[in-house]
N, C-alpha and C positions, 0 to 999 in steps of 0.2 A: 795374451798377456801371461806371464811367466813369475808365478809370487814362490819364494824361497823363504826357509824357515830356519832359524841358526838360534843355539845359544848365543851369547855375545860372550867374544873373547875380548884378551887387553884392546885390540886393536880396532875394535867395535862400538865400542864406549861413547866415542864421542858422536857417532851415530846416533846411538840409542838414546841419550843425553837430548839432542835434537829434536828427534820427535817426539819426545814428551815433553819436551819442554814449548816449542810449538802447541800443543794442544793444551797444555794447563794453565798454561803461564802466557801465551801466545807475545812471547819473544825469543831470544837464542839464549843459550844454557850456557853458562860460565864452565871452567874445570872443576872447582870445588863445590861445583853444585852437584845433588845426587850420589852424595859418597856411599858406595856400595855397604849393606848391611850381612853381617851373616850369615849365613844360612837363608840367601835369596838368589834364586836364579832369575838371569833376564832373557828375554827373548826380542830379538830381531826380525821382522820380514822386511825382504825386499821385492819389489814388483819392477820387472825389467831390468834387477841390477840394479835398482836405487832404493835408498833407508825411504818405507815407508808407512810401518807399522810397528808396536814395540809393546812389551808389557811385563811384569813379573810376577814370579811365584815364590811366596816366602814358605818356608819351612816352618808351620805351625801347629805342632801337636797337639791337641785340642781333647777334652772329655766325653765321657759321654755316660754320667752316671761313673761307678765305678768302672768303668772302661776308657781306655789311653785308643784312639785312632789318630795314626800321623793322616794330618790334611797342610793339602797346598794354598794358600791362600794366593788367590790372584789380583793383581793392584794392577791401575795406571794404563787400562787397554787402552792402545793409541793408536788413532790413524790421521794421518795429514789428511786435511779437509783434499786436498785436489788428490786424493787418492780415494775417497772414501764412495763406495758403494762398486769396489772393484771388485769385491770379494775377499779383499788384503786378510780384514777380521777374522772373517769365517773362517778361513785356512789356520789362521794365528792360534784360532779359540781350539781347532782341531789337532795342530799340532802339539799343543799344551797338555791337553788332555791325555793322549799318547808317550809322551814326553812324561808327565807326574806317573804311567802305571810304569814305562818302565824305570822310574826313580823308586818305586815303593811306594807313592801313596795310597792310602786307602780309599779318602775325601778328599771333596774341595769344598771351598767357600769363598764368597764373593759379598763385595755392595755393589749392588747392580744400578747403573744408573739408567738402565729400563729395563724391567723385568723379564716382559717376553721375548727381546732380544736372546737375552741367557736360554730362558727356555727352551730354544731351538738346540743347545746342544747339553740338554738334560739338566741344568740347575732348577731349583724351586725355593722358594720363599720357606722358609726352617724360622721360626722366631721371629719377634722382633723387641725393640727398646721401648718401652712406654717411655715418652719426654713429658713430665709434672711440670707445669709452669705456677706455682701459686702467688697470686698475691700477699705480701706481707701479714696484711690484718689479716687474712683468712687459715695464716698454720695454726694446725692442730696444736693445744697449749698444752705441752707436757713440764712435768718435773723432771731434770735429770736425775733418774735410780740407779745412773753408774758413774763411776768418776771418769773424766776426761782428761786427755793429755793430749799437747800439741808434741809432731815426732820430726825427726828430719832425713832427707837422703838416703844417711848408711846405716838407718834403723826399718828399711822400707821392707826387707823382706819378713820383718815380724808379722808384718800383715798377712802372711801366710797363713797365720794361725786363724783370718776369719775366710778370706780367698777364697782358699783351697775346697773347705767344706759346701760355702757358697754354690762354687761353679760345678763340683761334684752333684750337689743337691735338683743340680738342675744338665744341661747339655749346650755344649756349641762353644765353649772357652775355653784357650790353652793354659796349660800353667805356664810359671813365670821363673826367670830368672834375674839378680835385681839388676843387671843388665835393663830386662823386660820391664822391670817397675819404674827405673826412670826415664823408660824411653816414654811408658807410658804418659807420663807426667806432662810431655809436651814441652816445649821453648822455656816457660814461663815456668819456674817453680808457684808451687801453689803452698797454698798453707793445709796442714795433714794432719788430721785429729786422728789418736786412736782411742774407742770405748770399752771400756770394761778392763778388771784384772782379775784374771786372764783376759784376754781381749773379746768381744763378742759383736763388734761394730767398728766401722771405720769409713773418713770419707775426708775428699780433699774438695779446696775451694778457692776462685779466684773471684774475687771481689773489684766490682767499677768502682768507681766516686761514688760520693752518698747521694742517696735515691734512686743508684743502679740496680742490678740483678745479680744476684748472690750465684752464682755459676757454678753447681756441685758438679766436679768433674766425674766422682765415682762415688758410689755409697755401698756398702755391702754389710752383712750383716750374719748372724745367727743364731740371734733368739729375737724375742716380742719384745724383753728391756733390751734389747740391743739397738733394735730399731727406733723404740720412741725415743729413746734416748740421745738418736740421731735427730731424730724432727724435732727434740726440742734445741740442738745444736742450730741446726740451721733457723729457729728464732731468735736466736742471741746473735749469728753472724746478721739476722737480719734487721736488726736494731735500725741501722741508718741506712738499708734496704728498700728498694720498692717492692722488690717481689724474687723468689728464690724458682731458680730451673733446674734439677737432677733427672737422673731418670733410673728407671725401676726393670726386671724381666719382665716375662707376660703375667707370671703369680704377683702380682703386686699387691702387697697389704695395703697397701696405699689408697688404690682404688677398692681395693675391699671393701673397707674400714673407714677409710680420710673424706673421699672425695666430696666437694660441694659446688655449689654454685660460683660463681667467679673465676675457678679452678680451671685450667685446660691439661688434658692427655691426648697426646699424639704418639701415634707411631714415627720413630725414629730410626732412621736407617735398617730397612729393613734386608733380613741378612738370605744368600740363597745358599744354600747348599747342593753336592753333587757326589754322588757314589761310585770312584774312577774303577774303584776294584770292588766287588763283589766279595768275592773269596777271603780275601785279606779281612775288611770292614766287619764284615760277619765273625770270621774265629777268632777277634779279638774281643770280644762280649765274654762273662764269664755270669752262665746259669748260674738260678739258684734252686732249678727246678727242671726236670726234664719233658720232651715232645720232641714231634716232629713236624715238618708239614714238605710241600712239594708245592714251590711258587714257579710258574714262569715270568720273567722279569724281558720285557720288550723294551731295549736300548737299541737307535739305530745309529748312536755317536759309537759310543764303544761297545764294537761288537762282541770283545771276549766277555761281556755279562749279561748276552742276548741270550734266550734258551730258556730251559726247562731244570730248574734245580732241587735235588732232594736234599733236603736240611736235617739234620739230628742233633739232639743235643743234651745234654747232663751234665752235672756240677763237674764232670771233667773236661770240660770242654764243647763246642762246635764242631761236626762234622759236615761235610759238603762236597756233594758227590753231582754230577749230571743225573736229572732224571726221568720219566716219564710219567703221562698221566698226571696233570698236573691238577691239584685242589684250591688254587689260587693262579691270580693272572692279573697283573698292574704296570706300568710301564717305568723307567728309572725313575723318572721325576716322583711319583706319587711314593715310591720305594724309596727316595732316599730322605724324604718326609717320617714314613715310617722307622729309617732307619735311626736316623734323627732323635724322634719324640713328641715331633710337634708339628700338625697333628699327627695324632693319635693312630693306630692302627683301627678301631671302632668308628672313628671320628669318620676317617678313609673309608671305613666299608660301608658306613651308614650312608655319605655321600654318592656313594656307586663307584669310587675310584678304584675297587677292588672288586672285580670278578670273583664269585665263591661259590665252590660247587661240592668243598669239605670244610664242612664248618666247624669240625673238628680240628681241620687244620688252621684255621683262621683264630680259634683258640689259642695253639701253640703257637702262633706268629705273633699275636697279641702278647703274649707270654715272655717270649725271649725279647722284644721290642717295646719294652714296656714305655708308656705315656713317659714323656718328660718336657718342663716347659723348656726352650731352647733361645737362647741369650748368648751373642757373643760381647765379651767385656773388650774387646783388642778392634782399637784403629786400624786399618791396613790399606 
């Protein structure tokens, strides 16, 4: 059997169209369905000359701390059942891969809808959602200590002002264009508080019939009156509520501080990440302190980040050279956990995921990798 791997050009579309629309929707796809988004590539396999797997990559620049890494977000891997366990995927997932370093990506990320599948070609579990479900009677009973205002549409990118800081303060979420904010938004406009003046909180909501579930679509924040000031929002939306469902990063003050009996936290879509490029991922970090260390990183998907690397580094920058003699030893998946923030590089070595034989350098890797909880805010 003979699997081919393609961008999808114009004349591809309604292929590509097909088999996702087969496996998500399991009927045939109109023309106006699937209208291509910006800055997304789609990919095509065929097995023998016929469409039979398909997936995309969106162009998602994402944070990481004070650090910008372009990642590819990958949605919608498809394979037609009477294709599936040909190897269609694997090929799919390999071409991809190959395909984002020579586009420039740094990362990837994924919702996997099983994990160790991914794992096979280097993604791992990087963060995840905590989902709050609380009962009505049981929110936290605050005072609002900030004033609130309801916002619309073409006032969405004000919300930068809490976002931005947000998603820096933590890893794993692009910024936004308000493109990006009302795509976010969904079908349904939602109703959009913003808190504070200057702003310091913010969260939208779509409400059932009374006695439904008060559905925070996003909540973000940054400060302590930013947030309670949210949870006591969401007791007033929940007047004629049964019970309110948001959900929080891994540092949840919520579960800090809130939690009780009646209450439930889940993990929510949890998110995998992958380090296409080495090179690139790394010299975009910007010290605030200098070291060195000398990792070898064992990838056997992508072989240009297979090897033995010497790292250097100072408030001017990342340096990365081939190297020898190596003082650490971890394989992609664990490395781009590290790379990430979550876990932790202590976290990883305490587990044994990290070979160390210069603990010196385990310092300095810790150092420039510093812990971050990792949270993506973006559907895909």
């Amino acid at each position: 059997m003979n699997v081919e791997i393609s961008k999808v050009g114009p004349n591809e579309s309604e292929e590509w169209r097909s088999v996702v629309s087969w496996v998500y929707t399991h009927k045939p796809a109109t023309e106006d369905e699937y209208p291509v988004d910006s800055g997304e590539t789609r990919y095509l396999a065929r097995l023998d000359g016929v469409a039979a797997g398909a997936c995309t990559v969106y162009d998602l620049p994402v944070v990481r701390g004070d650090t910008d890494l372009r990642c590819g977000g990958i949605a919608g891997v498809a394979t037609l059942p009477e294709h599936r366990k040909s190897g269609v995927a694997d090929k799919l997932m390999r071409s991809v891969l190959a395909g984002m370093r020579d586009e420039g990506y740094a990362i990837s990320a994924l919702y996997p809808f099983r994990s160790p599948y991914y794992r096979r070609f280097g993604y791992e579990n990087c963060g995840w959602r905590w989902q709050i479900k609380c009962p009505q009677d049981r929110l936290p009973k605050f005072h609002a200590s900030l004033p609130i205002r309801q916002i619309f549409l073409d006032q969405l990118q004000s919300l930068d002002a809490v976002y931005v800081p947000f998603i820096r303060a933590r890893s794993g979420s692009p910024t936004r264009t308000i493109d990006d904010w009302k795509h976010r938004m969904g079908k349904t406009t939602p109703m959009v508080f913003a808190i504070g003046e200057p702003l310091e909180a913010y969260l939208w909501v779509n409400l059932d019939e009374f006695w439904g579930d008060a559905n925070i679509g996003e909540l973000a924040w940054t400060s302590k009156a930013g947030f309670e000031t949210a949870l006591s929002l969401i007791g007033s939306l929940c007047a004629n509520q049964s019970s309110a469902t948001w959900c929080e990063p891994p540092d949840s003050p919520f579960i800090a501080s809130y939690m009780d009996q009646g209450m439930s936290a889940t993990h929510n879509r949890q998110t995998m990440f992958r380090v296409v490029d080495l090179v690139p991922a790394l010299t975009r970090f910007k010290p605030h302190s200098e070291g060195e260390f000398v990792v070898e990183i064992e990838d056997e998907e992508c072989e240009w980040n297979n090897g033995v690397w010497a790292v250097g580094y100072s408030q001017d920058g990342v340096e990365i050279s081939k190297g020898t003699n190596a003082g650490l030893r971890m394989n992609v998946r664990e490395f781009s956990q590290a790379l990430m923030g979550q876990p932790s590089v202590a976290d990883l070595a305490n587990y044994g995921a990290i070979d160390v034989w210069d603990p010196s350098g385990l310092k300095s890797f810790a150092q420039l990798l510093d812990a971050k909880p990792v949270v993506c805010m973006e559907f895909f």
